[in-house]
C-alpha positions, 0 to 999 in steps of 0.5 A: 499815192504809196502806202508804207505798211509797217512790216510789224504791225498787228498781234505780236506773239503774246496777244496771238497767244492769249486770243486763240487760247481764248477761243480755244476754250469757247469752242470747247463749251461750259462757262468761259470767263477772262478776267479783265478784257483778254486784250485791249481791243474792243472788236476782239472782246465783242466777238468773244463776248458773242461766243460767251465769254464774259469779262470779269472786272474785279475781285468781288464779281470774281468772288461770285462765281463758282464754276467755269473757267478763267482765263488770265489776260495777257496782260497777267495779274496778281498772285492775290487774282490767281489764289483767289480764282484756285480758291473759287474752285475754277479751272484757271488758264493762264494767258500770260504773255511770257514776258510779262510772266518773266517780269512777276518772276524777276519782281517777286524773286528781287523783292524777296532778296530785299530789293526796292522794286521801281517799275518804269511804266503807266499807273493803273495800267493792268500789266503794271498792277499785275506786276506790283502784285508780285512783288513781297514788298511795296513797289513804285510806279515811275511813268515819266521824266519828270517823275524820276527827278523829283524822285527821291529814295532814302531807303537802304535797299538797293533798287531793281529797275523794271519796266512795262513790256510796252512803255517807250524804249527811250524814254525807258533809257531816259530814265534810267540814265536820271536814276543813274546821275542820282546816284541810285544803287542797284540792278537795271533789267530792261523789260521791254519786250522785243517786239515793242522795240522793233515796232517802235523802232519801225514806226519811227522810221515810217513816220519820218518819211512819209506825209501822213501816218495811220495808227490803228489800235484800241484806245486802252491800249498801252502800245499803241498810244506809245506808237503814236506818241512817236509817230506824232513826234516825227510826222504832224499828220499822224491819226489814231484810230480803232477801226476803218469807221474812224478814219476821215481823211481828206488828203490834198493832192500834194500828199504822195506817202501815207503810212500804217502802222498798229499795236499789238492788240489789232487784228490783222482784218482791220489792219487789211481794211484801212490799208485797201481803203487808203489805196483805193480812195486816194 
């Protein structure tokens, strides 16, 4: 049997980034917090959680500390979030993935020239409220296809069209083409991060050829729920999982091409294990 690992799995540059700020900050001592988990990776979080750090979860639990120091998550968060943390009197370190740092910058410029803001990306999600909370005025969320033709906008102010670093580069385009035959005014900026593109692109490709496919991820995380959207869509035997733990396969003989890919938010050990374990086992 042959195993296609993705050239592109594991950290991309953002979450590398934030973690090892992360850890940066644990191994130089003191009361070491993230607001929201750093990345959605639960391995990740716990091993950090055992060096100290502690996960804020909301406003109000953020209101009760007084001292330390907070670190933004990758994912970023909104400008009440960081004002609130200057205003407890903590140390703020922001680990914003620059990308989505350029989307809060795009929004809250474009909302101020008077601008419609329309974010392409998943409710409730951390970067997309993040996101909303740049803006000077109301946004609105569109996650799907279906959502952006029962759309209807009546207001004057021209759209601006963003999207999720993570959402799926053709559903993105989908989209935006629906917005375009409605006839909607505007400016379209694609920020979908590169790295999202390339790994999507990769994992579809890997999909179409082998028998089965592996994704490893978190099960929060945004990224890797898309990759295995899309690799599902190419390969039936398609499997998400967190971790080696996860993976019970039982391949018949007449499988010969397994492939691996994961999101942006898992480690390259866990990565490494599936990846050996698929080679020796079967």
């Amino acid at each position: 049997m042959e195993v296609i690992l993705a050239k592109k799995a594991g950290f991309c540059f953002g979450v590398k980034r934030a973690v090892d700020t992360v850890y940066e900050q644990a191994e130089k001592g003191g009361k070491i917090y993230t607001y929201g988990p750093i990345i959605h990776n639960e391995e990740v979080v716990r091993d950090l959680e055992k060096k100290g750090v502690q996960v804020i979860a909301s406003p109000e639990e953020l209101e009760r500390i007084t001292e330390g120091t907070v670190v933004v998550r990758s994912h970023g968060v909104s400008e009440e979030i960081c004002r609130k943390i200057e205003k407890q009197g903590l140390k703020c370190v922001d680990a914003t993935c620059p990308f989505v740092k350029k989307i809060h910058d795009t929004v809250n410029k474009e909302s101020a020239a008077g601008h419609q803001i329309v974010v392409i990306g998943n409710a409730g999600h951390p970067e997309v409220e993040g996101i909303l909370g740049w803006c000077k005025t109301p946004a609105i969320v569109i996650e799907s296809e279906d959502e952006a033709r029962n759309f209807c906008y009546e207001g004057e102010k021209k759209l601006c069209i963003v999207s999720q670093t993570t959402y799926n580069y053709n559903k993105f385009q989908d989209i935006v083409e629906i917005f375009e035959q409605k006839g909607y005014n505007g400016i379209v900026v694609n920020t979908i991060c590169n790295a999202t593109e390339v790994r999507q692109t990769e994992a579809r490709k890997i999909a179409s050829q082998v028998d089965v496919m592996i994704v490893i991820g978190g099960n929060h995380s945004s990224n890797t729920q898309k990759l295995y959207e899309i690799c599902k869509q190419e390969c039936e035997n398609t499997y998400f999982i967190q971790t080696l733990d996860d993976l019970f396969l039982e391949l018949p003989e007449s499988v010969r091409l397994v492939g691996i890919t994961a999101g942006a938010s898992t480690p390259n050990n866990i990565i490494e294990e599936v990846q050996n374990y698929v080679r020796i086992n079967f």
